[in-house]
Structures are given as C-alpha cells and as structure tokens.
Short mmCIF file of the C-alpha atoms (twelve columns), coordinates in Angstrom:
data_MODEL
# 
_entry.id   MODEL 
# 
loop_
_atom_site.group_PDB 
_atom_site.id 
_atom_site.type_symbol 
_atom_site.label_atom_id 
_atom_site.label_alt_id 
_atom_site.label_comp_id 
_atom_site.label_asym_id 
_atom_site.label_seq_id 
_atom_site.Cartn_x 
_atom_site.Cartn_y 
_atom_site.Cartn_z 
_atom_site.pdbx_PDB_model_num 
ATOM 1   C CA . UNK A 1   26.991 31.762 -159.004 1 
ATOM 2   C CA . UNK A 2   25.115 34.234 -157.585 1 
ATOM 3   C CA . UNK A 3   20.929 34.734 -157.792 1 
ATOM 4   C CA . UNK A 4   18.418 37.347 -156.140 1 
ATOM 5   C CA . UNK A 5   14.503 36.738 -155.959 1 
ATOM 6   C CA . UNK A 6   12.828 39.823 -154.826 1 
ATOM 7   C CA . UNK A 7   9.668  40.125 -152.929 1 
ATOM 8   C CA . UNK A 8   7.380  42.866 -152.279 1 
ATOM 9   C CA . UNK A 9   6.109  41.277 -148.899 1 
ATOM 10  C CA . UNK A 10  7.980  39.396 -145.978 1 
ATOM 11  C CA . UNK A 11  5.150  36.640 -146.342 1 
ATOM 12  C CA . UNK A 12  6.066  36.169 -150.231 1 
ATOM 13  C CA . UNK A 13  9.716  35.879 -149.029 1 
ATOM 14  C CA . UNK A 14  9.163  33.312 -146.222 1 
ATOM 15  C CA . UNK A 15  6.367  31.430 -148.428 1 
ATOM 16  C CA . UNK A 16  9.496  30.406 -150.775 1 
ATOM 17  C CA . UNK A 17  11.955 29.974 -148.009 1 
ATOM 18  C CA . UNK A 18  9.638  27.660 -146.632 1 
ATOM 19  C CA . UNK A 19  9.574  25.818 -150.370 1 
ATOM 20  C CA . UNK A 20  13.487 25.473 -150.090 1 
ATOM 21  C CA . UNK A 21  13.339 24.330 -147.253 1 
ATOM 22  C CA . UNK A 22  10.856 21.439 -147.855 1 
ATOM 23  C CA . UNK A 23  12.415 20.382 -151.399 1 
ATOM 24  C CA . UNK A 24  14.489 17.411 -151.047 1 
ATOM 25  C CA . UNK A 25  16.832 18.075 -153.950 1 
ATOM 26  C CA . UNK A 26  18.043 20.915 -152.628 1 
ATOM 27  C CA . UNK A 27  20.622 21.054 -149.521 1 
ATOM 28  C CA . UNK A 28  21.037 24.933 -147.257 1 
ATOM 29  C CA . UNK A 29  24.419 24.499 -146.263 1 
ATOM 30  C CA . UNK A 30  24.468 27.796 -144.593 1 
ATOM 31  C CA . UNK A 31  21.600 30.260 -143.761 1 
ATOM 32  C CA . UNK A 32  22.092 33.592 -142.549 1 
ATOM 33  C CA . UNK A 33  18.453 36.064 -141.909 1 
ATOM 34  C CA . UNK A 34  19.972 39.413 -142.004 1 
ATOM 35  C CA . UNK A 35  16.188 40.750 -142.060 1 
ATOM 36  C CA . UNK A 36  15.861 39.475 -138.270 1 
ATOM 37  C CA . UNK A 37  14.725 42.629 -135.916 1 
ATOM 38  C CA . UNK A 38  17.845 41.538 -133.117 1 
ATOM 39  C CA . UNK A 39  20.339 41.438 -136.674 1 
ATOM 40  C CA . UNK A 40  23.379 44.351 -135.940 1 
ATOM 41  C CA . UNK A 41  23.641 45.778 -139.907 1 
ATOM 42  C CA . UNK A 42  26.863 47.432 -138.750 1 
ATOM 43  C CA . UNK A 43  27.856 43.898 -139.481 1 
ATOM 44  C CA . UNK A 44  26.677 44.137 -143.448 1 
ATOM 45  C CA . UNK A 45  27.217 48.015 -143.792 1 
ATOM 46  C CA . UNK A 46  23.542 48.279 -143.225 1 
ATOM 47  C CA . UNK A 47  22.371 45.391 -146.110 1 
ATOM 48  C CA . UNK A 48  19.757 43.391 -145.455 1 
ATOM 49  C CA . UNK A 49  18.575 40.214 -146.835 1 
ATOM 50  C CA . UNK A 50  17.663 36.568 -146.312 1 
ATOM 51  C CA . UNK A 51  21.206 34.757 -147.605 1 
ATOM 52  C CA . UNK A 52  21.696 31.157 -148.797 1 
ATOM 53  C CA . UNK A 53  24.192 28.588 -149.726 1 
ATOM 54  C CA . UNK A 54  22.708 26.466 -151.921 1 
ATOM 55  C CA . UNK A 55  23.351 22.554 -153.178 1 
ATOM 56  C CA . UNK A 56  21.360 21.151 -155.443 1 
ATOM 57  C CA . UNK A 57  21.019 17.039 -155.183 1 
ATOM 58  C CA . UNK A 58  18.980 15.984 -158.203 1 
ATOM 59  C CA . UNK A 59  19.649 13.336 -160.733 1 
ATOM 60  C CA . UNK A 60  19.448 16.658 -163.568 1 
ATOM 61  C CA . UNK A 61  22.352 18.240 -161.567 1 
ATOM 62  C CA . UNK A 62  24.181 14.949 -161.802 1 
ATOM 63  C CA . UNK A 63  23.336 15.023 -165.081 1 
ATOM 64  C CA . UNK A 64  24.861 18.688 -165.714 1 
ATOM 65  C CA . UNK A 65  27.314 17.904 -163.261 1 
ATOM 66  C CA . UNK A 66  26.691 20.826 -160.981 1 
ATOM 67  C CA . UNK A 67  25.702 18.549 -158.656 1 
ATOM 68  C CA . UNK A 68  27.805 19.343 -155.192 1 
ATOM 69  C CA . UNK A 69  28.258 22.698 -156.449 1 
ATOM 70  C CA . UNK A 70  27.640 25.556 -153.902 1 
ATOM 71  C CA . UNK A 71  25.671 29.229 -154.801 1 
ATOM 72  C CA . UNK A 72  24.582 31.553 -153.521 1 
ATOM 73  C CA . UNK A 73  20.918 32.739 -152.850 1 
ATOM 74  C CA . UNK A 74  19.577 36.234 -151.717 1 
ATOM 75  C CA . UNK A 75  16.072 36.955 -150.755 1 
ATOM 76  C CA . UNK A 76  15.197 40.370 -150.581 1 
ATOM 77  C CA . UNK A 77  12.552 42.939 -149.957 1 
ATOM 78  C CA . UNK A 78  11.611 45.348 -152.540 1 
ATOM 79  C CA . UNK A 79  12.574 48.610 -150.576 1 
ATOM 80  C CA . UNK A 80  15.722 47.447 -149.404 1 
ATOM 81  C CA . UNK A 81  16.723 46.242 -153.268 1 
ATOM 82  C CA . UNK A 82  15.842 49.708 -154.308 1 
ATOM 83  C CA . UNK A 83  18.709 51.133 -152.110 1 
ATOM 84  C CA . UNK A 84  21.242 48.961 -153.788 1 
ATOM 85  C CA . UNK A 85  22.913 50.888 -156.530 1 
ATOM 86  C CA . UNK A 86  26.084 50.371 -157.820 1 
ATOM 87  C CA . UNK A 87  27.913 52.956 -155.794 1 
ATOM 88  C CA . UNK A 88  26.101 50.956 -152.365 1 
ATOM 89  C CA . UNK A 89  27.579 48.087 -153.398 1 
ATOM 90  C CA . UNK A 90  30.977 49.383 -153.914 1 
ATOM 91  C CA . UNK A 91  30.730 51.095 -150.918 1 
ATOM 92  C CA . UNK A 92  29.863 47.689 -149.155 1 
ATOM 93  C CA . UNK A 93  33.134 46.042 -150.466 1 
ATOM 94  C CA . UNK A 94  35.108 48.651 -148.956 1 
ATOM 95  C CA . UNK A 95  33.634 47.866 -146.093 1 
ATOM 96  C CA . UNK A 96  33.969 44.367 -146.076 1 
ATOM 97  C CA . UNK A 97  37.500 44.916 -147.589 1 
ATOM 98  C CA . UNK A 98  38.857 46.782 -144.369 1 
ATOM 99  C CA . UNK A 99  37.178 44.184 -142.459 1 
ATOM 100 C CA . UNK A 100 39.347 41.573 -143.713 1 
ATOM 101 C CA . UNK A 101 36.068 39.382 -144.499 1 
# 
C-alpha cells in the first residue's frame, strides 16, 4: 500500500514527520529524505520527497491483522507534486527500469 500527504510548507511536512516519529504504534523501518540540499536526484530521475516504510504496532492492527505489514509513505511538497503527471511517472519507471532497481 502506497499513501502521499502533501504539504504546502517544509515546516508542515517536518511538523508530521516529527508526529511519526514520536508515536509509539508506529515503527520507520526505513527512511530516505530525498528533499535534503546534499540529495543527487540523478538518483530518483529528479523526484523528490520525504519516503517511508511504515509498520504499524497497535492492538487495532492486530485486530485487522495488518499488524507487521510494511507501506509505504511519501511526504511531499506542493510544487514538486504538481510536476508529477502521469507521463513523469512513467518516465521515472523507465528510469528505474534500466537501472535494474
């Protein structure tokens, strides 16, 4: 599963990373700041975002029995999501397709 919260400031976007971060029912198993000023995009075909892997470790996702199930989290800024159209993204898995990633 895939999700995308979209901010209009970089303060709104590390306000709520900060809120993952502190909530106990939910584990980052990987983190990756593609918004960083030192990030290469060549690396991303130019995309840039705040990406998450996400557990969740609550008794309700026991309950649903997602619990120990991993998804995936983008946080981006406004501008950037505005670039992404369809024909971006497709452009993106070629990229990533001759890559071998």
């Amino acid at each position: 599963v895939r999700a995308a919260v979209v901010f209009d400031h970089a303060d709104e976007l590390a306000n709520f990373l900060d809120v993952i971060q502190g909530d106990t029912e939910v584990e980052i198993v990987s983190f990756k700041n593609r918004l960083r000023a030192d990030f290469d995009a060549i690396h991303s075909g130019g995309y840039r975002d705040v990406h998450l892997n996400l557990v969740m470790q609550s008794m309700e996702a026991l309950r649903l029995g997602i619990a120990g199930f991993v998804w995936e989290l983008q946080l981006q800024l406004t501008p950037i999501a505005r670039l992404r159209t369809a024909g971006g993204h497709a452009r993106y898995m070629r990229y990533r397709n001759m890559r071998a990633e």
